[in-house]
N, C-alpha and C positions, 0 to 999 in steps of 0.2 A: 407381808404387809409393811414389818420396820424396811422405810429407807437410808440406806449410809448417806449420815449428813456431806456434803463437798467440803474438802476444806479447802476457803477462799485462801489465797498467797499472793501479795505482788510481786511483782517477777522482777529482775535485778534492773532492766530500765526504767521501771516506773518509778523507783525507788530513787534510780539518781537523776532522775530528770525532776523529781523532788525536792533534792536537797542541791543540785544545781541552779535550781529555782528560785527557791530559798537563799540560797548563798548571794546572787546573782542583786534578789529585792535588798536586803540587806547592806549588801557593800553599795548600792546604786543609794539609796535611802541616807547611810555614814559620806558617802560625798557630798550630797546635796544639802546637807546640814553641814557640815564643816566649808562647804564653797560656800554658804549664804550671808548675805551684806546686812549679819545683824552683830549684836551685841555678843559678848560669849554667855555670858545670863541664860540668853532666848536663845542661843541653839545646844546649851545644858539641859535647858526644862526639853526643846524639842526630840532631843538623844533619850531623855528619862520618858518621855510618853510614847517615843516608840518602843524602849525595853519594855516597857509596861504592856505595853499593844498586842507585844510578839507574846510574852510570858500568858498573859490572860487567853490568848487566842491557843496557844497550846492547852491550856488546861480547859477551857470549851470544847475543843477538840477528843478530849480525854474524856472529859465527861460525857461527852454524846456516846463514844466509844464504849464505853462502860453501860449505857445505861442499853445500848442495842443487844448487846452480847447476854445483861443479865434478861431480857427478853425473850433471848434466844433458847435459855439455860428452861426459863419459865413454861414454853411451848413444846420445850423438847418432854417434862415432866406431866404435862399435861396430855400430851400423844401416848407418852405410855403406859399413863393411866387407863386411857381410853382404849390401848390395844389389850391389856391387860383384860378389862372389863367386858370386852369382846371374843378374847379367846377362853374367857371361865364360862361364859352365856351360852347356854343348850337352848336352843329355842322349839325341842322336844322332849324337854323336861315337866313333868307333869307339874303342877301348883297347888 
């Protein structure tokens, strides 16, 4: 009745077409602030709210991550309570 959990893995292209990705929004994002017909002030604050953007969005990222897995952790303890509580159960055990 236990089944072996799969263990999910992304595979080495998902992974660089991620950080290709990534790399790609990033250096596209540092040109177009450093080409803009502003003050150096306003493409400072603009440089600082995108490290800001990218940092917070990693740790959202994290956090969802975290918070799916200890679910996972929760479900897995609760199945085996439940197979536990099914393989002690005689259901011709007198009362």
């Amino acid at each position: 009745m236990s089944e072996t959990p799969v263990k999910q893995q992304s595979t080495a292209a998902f992974y660089g077409q991620a950080v290709a990705s990534f790399a790609v929004a990033m250096v596209a994002t540092a040109i177009g602030i450093f080409r803009l017909n502003a003050d150096a002030w306003v493409r400072g604050f603009l440089a600082i709210a995108v490290l800001y953007l990218v940092t917070s969005a990693f740790t959202l990222a994290k956090v969802i991550r975290d918070r799916q897995e200890a679910g996972q952790i929760v479900s897995r303890v609760d199945q085996a309570r439940v197979e536990k509580l099914l393989a002690e159960h005689d259901p011709f055990q007198k009362l």
